[in-house]
N, C-alpha and C positions, 0 to 999 in steps of 0.2 A: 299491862306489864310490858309489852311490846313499844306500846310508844313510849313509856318510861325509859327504858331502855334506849330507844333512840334520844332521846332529848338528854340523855347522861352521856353517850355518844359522842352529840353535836357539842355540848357543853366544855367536853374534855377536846375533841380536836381546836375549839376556840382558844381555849387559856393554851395551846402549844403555838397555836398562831400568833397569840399577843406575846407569848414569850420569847419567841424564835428561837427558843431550845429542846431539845428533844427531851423525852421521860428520861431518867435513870436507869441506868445499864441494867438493874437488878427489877428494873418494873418490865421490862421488854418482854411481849411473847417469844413464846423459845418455837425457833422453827426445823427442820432439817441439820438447816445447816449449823446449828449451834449444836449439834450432836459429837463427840467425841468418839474415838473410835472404839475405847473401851464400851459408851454407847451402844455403838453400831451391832460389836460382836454381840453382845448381852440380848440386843432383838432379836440375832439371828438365832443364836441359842435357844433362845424363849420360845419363837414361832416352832421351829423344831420339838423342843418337848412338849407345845399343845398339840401339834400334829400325832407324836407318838402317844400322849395320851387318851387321845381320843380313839384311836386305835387300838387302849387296852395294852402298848409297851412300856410297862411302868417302869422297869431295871433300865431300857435304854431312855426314856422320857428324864427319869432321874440324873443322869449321866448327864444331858443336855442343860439341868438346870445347875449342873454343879458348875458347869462350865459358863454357865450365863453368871451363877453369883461369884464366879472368881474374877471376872470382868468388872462386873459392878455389884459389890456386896450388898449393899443398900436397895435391891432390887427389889420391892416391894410384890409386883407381879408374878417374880420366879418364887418366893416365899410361901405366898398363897397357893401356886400350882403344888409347889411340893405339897402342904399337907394336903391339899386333896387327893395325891397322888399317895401318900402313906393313909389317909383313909380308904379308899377301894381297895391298899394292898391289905388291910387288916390290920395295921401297927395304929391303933388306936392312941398310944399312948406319945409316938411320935409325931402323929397328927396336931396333936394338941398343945405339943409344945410346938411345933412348926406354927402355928397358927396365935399363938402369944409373942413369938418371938417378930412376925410380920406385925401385928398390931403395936410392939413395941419401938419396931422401926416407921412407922406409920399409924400414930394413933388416930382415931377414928375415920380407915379406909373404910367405907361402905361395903364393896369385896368383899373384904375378909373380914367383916362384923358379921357378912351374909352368910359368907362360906363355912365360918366356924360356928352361927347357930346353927346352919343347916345338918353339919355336923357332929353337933351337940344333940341336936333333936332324933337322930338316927340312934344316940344312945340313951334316949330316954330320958333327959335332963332338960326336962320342959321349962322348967325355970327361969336357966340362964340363959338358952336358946331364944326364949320370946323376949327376953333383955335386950340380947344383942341383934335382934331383929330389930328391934324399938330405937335402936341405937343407929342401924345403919341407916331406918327412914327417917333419922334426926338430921341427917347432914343433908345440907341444904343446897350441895352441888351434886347429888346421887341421880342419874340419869335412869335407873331401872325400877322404882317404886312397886311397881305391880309384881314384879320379879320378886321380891321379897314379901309382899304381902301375901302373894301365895304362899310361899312356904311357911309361911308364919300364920296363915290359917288353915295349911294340911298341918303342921305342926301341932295345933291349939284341937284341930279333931283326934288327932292319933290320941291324944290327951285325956281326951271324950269330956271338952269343952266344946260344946256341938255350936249353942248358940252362938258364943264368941268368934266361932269360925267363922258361920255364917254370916257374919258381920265384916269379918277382914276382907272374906273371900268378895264378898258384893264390893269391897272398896277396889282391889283388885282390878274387877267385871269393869269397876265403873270407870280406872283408867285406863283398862288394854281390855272392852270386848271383843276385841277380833282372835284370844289368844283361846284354843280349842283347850287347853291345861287349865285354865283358869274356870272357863266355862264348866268341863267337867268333874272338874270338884268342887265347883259349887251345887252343881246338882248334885252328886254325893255327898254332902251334907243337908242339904234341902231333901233329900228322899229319904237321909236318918233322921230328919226332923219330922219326916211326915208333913211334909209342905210339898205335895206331889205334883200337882199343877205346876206350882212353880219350878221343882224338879226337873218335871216333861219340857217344860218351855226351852231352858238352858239347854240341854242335854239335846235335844233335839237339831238346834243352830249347830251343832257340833254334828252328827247325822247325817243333816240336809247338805251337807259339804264334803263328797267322795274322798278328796284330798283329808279331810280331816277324820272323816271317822276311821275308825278301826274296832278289837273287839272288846276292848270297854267299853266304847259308850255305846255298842251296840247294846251289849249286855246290863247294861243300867237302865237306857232306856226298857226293853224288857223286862227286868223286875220295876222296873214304872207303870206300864202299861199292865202287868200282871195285878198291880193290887189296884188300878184303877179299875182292873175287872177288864178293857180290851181286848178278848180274846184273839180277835182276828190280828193285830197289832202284834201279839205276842208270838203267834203260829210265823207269822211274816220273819220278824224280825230271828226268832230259830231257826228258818230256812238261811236267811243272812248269814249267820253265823256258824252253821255246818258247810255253806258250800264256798265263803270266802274264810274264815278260821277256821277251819277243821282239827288243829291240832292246838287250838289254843287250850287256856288255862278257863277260860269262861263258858267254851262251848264243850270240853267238860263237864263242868259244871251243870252244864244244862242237862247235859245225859243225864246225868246223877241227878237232878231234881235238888239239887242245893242251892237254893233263891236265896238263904242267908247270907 
């Protein structure tokens, strides 16, 4: 693909040389400077409401995007952010028209095919969710593939389509293994499969990387090692998890003797 690429490349700067005229104004990459100022203000805007959203200020995040879509309405990106932002506020219903109303302005953004199964699958609309999953990995300029095949195979478990996950989730693995989210819910479906080797393997890569583990996959691994029967493994990794999580939700869990 790479050297196709080049040789389509060389191909096209030849036929401008034999031509001695440039492309057409409306083929040109669009750079900086072809930014308008209504442009300009709409990014600053935008960058602003992803900052306050990430931070959890949804009423001021909101406010930034009102001002980014008065600038440039057609703003495809500030669309998207709002429903996501009326999904974490709980306005389900405004999510969802937020989120048809951007694919209507941009039919098949990848984004917001992703965004809107991902929040569709949060209500239990397994359905549509794995549609518009299928949909975003249909477009053939979609740079994040793995990003959505995750969700679209934690989607397909929540579902308790186990196998099916475990299918999405290895396609996933097999374009971003370095991604510790991807790894560890494939081993939580590999260890609801009862595919526990396989389980331990993944789950482990995840582990073996201080930066990456935390007290999930401490505690997966753990009931890994518990039904492999590893005791020592299992004693270990409960010391892990009371003296770096102490207050977690899994080393609860642990107290309490709830491996389900």
């Amino acid at each position: 693909m790479k050297r196709l690429l080049t040789v389509l490349t060389a191909a096209l700067l030849a036929a401008c040389a034999g031509t001695g005229s440039a492309p057409p104004a409306d083929r040109e990459i669009k750079t900086d400077s072809d930014q308008t100022d209504a442009d300009r203000r709409a990014a600053i805007r935008m960058e602003l409401a992803q900052g306050y959203f990430s931070r959890g200020q949804f009423a001021t995040a909101l406010d930034e995007l009102k001002l980014a879509l008065q600038a440039k309405p057609d703003m495809r990106e500030a669309m998207n952010l709002r429903g996501l932002i009326y999904a974490a506020m709980g306005d389900h219903q405004l999510a969802e028209e937020t989120f048809r109303r951007a694919l209507a302005i941009s039919p098949g953004d990848a984004d917001t095919l992703h965004n809107y199964g991902w929040f569709l699958c949060q209500r239990q609309r397994w359905e549509t969710a794995d549609s518009l999953f299928d949909q975003a990995l249909a477009q053939s300029t979609y740079r994040a593939p793995s990003r959505t095949l995750l969700a679209k195979g934690v989607c397909e478990a929540r579902a308790g389509r186990l196998l099916v996950a475990e299918k999405t989730l290895s396609r996933a693995f097999e374009l971003d293994p370095g991604s510790p989210a991807i790894a560890v819910n494939l081993s939580e479906v590999l260890f609801r499969n009862n595919e526990l080797q396989r389980a331990r393997f993944y789950v482990k890569r995840v582990n073996d990387q201080p930066e990456q583990a935390n007290a999930q996959s401490a505690w997966l691994l753990l009931r890994i090692e518990r039904k492999l029967g590893n005791t020592a493994a299992v004693d270990d990794l409960g010391l892990q998890l009371r003296r770096k999580h102490p207050q977690a939700p899994e080393t609860q869990a642990l107290d309490a003797g709830r491996y389900d």
